[in-house]
Every structure is written in structure tokens, then in C-alpha cells.
C-alpha positions in Angstrom: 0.0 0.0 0.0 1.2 3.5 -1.1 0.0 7.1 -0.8 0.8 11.1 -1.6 1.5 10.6 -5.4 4.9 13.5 -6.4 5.7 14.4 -9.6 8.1 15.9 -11.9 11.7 16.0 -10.9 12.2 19.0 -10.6 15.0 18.7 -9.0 17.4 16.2 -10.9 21.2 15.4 -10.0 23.1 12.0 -10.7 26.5 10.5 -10.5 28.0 6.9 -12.0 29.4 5.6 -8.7 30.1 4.3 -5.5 31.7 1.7 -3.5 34.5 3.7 -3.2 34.1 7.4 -4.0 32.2 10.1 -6.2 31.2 13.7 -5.7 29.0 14.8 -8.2 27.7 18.3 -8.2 25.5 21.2 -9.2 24.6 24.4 -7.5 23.7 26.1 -11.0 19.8 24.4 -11.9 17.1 25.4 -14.2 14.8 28.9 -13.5 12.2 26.6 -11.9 14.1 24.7 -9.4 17.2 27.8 -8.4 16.3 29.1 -5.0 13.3 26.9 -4.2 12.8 23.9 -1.9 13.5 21.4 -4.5 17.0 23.2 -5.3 19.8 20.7 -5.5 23.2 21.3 -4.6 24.7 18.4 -4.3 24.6 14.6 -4.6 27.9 12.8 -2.5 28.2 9.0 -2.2 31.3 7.1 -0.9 32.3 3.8 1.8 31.2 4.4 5.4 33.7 4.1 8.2 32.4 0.0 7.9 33.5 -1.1 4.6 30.2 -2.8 4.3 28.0 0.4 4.2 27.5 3.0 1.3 26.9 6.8 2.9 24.4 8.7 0.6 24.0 12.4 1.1 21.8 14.9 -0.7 21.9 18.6 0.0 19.7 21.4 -1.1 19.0 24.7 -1.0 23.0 26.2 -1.2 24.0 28.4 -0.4 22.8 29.4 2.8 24.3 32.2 4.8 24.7 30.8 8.2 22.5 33.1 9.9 19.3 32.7 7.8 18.8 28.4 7.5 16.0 28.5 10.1 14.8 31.5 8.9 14.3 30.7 5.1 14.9 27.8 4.3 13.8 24.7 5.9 12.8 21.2 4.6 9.6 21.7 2.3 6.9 19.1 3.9 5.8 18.9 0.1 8.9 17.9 -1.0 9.9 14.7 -1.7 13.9 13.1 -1.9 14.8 9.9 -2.8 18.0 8.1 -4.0 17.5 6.3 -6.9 19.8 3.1 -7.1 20.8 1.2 -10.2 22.4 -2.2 -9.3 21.9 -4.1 -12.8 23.7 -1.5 -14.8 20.9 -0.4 -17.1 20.3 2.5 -15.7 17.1 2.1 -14.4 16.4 2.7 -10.8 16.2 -0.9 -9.3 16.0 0.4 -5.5 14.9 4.1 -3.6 15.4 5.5 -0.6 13.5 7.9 0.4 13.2 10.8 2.9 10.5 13.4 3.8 9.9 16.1 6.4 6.5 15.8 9.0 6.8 18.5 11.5 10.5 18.3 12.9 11.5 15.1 11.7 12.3 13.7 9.0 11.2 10.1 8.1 13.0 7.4 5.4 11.8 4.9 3.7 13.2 1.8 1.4 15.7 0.7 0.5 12.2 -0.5 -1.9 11.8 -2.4 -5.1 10.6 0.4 -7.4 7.3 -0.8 -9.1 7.4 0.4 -12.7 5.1 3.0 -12.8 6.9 4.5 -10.4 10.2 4.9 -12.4 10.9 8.1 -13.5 9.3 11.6 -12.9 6.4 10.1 -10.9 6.7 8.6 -7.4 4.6 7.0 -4.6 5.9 7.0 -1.0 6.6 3.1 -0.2 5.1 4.0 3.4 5.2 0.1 4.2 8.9 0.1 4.0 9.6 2.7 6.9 13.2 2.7 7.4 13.5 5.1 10.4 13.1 8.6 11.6 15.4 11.0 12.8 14.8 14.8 14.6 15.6 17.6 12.2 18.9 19.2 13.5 18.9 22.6 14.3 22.3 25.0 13.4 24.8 23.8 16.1 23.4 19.9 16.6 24.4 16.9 14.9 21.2 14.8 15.8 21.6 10.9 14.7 19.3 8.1 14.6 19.9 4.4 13.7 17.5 1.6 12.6 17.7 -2.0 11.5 21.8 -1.2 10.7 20.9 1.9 8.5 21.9 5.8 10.3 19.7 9.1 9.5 20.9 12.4 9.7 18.9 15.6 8.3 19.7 19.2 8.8 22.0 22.2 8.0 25.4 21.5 7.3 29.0 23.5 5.7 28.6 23.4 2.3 31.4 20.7 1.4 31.7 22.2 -2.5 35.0 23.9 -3.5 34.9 26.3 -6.4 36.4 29.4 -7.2 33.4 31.2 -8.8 35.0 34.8 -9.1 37.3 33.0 -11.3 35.2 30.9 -13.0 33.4 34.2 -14.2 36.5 35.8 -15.5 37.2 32.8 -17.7 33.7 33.0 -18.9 34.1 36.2 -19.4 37.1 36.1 -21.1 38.8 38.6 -18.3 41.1 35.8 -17.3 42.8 35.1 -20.6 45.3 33.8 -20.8 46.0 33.2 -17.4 42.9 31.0 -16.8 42.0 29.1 -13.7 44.2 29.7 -10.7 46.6 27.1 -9.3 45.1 25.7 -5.4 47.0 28.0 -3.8 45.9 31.2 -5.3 42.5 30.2 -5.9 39.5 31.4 -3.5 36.6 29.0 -2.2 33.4 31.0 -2.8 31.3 28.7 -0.6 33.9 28.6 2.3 31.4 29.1 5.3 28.4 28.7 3.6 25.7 26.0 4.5 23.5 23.9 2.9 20.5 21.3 4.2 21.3 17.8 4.2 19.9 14.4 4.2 21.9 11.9 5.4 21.5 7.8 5.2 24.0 5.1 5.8 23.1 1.6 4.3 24.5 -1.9 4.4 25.3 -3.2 1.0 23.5 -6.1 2.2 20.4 -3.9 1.7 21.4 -2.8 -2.0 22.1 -5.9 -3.7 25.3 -6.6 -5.8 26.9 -3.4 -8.0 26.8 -3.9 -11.4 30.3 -3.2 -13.1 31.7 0.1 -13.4 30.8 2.1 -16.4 33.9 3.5 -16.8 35.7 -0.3 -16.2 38.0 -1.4 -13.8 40.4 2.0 -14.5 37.3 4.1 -14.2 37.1 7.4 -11.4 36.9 4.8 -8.6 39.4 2.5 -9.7 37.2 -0.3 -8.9 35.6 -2.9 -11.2 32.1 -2.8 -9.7 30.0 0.4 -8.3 26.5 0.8 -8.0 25.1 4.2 -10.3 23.2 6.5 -8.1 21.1 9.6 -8.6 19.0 11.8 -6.5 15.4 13.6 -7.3 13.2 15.6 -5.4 9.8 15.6 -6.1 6.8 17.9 -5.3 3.2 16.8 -4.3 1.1 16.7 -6.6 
């Protein structure tokens, strides 16, 4: 039994990956999604501290100033994230995770088998898979929760994204020729000390089935022959 159908992901950010490590990253979306509650920033997915578990992590809304994440941007009740997971190699999400705000907690469900008509822009929450719940952290608290071997975390955090923006606009530009991007040590992170929200769940590969091999082979980013291919969506109610 489902409920609350979402559609349209209007939100939309994937990554070929894990088992080891991948970053994959946004923070520049379409008109309809920049600024709102579906915004994506980010999408990181890499080994837990146990070998055996795969950390995913979403985060939205960036960038926040510090001062003004409880104030204007909170978890939208409406909204909808999940973490699609491909584990054949075709591409198609095989399992979801999903996490939603009621009140001042957020709730997961999954990992589920997605039914077919709910593959792609439409989803149904897979309410009799609950997975756990976790308080929504407030700016300061690192609140945890753990379930059936799987660890929830949802709130604002530093936005982990390195970029040097200024610079990225001269070279746009063409200001910066011919100089270009600046080495490490001269460049300046643009979102050093801003936040961002973010939805955290640990998982036991046990729970997400074999990965399929890597599609960039056994020399791919990760170096390893096998990695699951991950994206994340969220979704608004319909």
C-alpha cells in the first residue's frame, strides 16, 4: 500500500558511482528549481567508516548564509527526496530511498523495489517500508538516529563544494585570458562558510544488492571494477 502521489523531478542530479568514492555536483539548476525547496546542490556517495555500508548524502537549498537556514529555508513538507539506485547496470532505478519532512522530523523509507510505474518523474511514497526517523537538527546539533543497521541524519550543514566562482566568471568572461583558472594555492573558495541542508542515510550493502560493473571499467574514477550508479530527485506533491 502507497499514498501522496509526487511528480516531476524538478530537482534532478546524478552521479556513476560508488563503493569507493564520487562527488557529483550542481549548484547552478534550471529557472524553476534555483532558490526553491527542491533546489539541489549536491549529490555525495562514498564507503562508510564499515567497509560494508555506502553513505548517501543529498543537500539542497546552497548556499545558505549561516544566519538565515531556520529562517528561510527549511525542509519543504511537500517535497519529496529519494535516492534512486541502479544495481543491474541499465540505468534504471532498481531500489529508492527515500526521505520526507513531517513537522520536525524527517522520516525514510526503502531501500524499496521500485514498481514500474513509479520509475521516473512520478513517485509514490513506499510508506510500508519505513526505514526510520530522525529529529531535524537545528544549526549547532548533529542529531543521529539508527534503525535496523541503517543511520539518518537531516539538517544544515557546511557546504562541502570547493569552487572558485570569481574566477570561473572571468574565464567565462574572457577577463582571465590567458591566465585562466588559478593554481590551489591562489584560488579562492566561494562557498567557504556557507551551509547547505542535508539528508543523510548510511546503508548496508547487504540492503542494496550486488553493484553492477563500473561504467567506466576497472580503471574508471573509482578504480574499482564494480560500483552501484546513483542519482538523486526531489519531487513535489502533486
Amino acid at each position: 500500500m502507497k499514498k501522496t502521489k509526487f511528480f516531476a523531478g524538478a530537482g534532478l542530479l546524478g552521479a556513476a558511482v560508488l563503493a569507493a568514492f564520487l562527488i557529483s555536483a550542481d549548484h547552478l539548476d534550471a529557472p524553476a528549481a534555483a532558490g526553491t525547496s527542491v533546489d539541489i546542490a549536491d549529490l555525495y556517495a562514498f564507503e562508510g567508516d564499515n567497509p560494508n555500508n555506502t553513505v548517501f548524502v543529498a543537500t539542497l537549498q546552497g548556499p545558505l548564509q549561516p544566519g538565515t537556514v531556520t529562517e528561510n529555508a527549511v525542509f519543504d513538507e511537500d517535497v519529496l527526496v529519494e535516492f534512486n539506485i541502479d544495481n543491474d547496470g541499465d540505468f534504471v532505478e532498481d531500489l529508492v530511498i527515500q526521505a520526507i519532512r513531517r513537522d520536525s522530523t524527517m522520516y525514510f523509507f526503502g531501500p524499496s523495489v521500485v514498481d514500474a510505474a513509479d520509475s521516473g518523474l512520478n513517485s509514490e511514497v513506499y510508506i510500508n517500508d519505513v526505514a526510520g526517523q530522525v529529529e531535524i537538527s537545528e544549526v549547532g546539533e548533529q542529531i543521529v538516529a539508527s534503525n535496523n543497521g541503517m543511520t539518518f541524519f537531516a539538517g544544515p550543514r557546511r557546504d562541502a563544494f570547493y569552487f572558485d566562482f570569481n574566477q570561473f566568471n572571468e574565464v567565462v568572461s574572457g577577463s582571465a585570458a590567458p591566465a585562466g583558472f588559478l593554481p590551489s594555492n591562489q584560488a579562492s573558495d566561494f562557498f567557504e562558510g556557507l551551509n547547505v541542508l542535508a539528508i543523510v542515510v548510511e546503508v548496508p550493502n547487504s540492503l542494496l544488492g550486488d553493484a553492477p560493473p563500473h561504467v567506466g571499467g576497472a580503471v574508471g574514477l573509482t578504480g574499482l571494477p564494480n560500483a552501484y550508479n546513483v542519482w538523486v530527485s526531489a519531487k513535489r506533491k502533486q
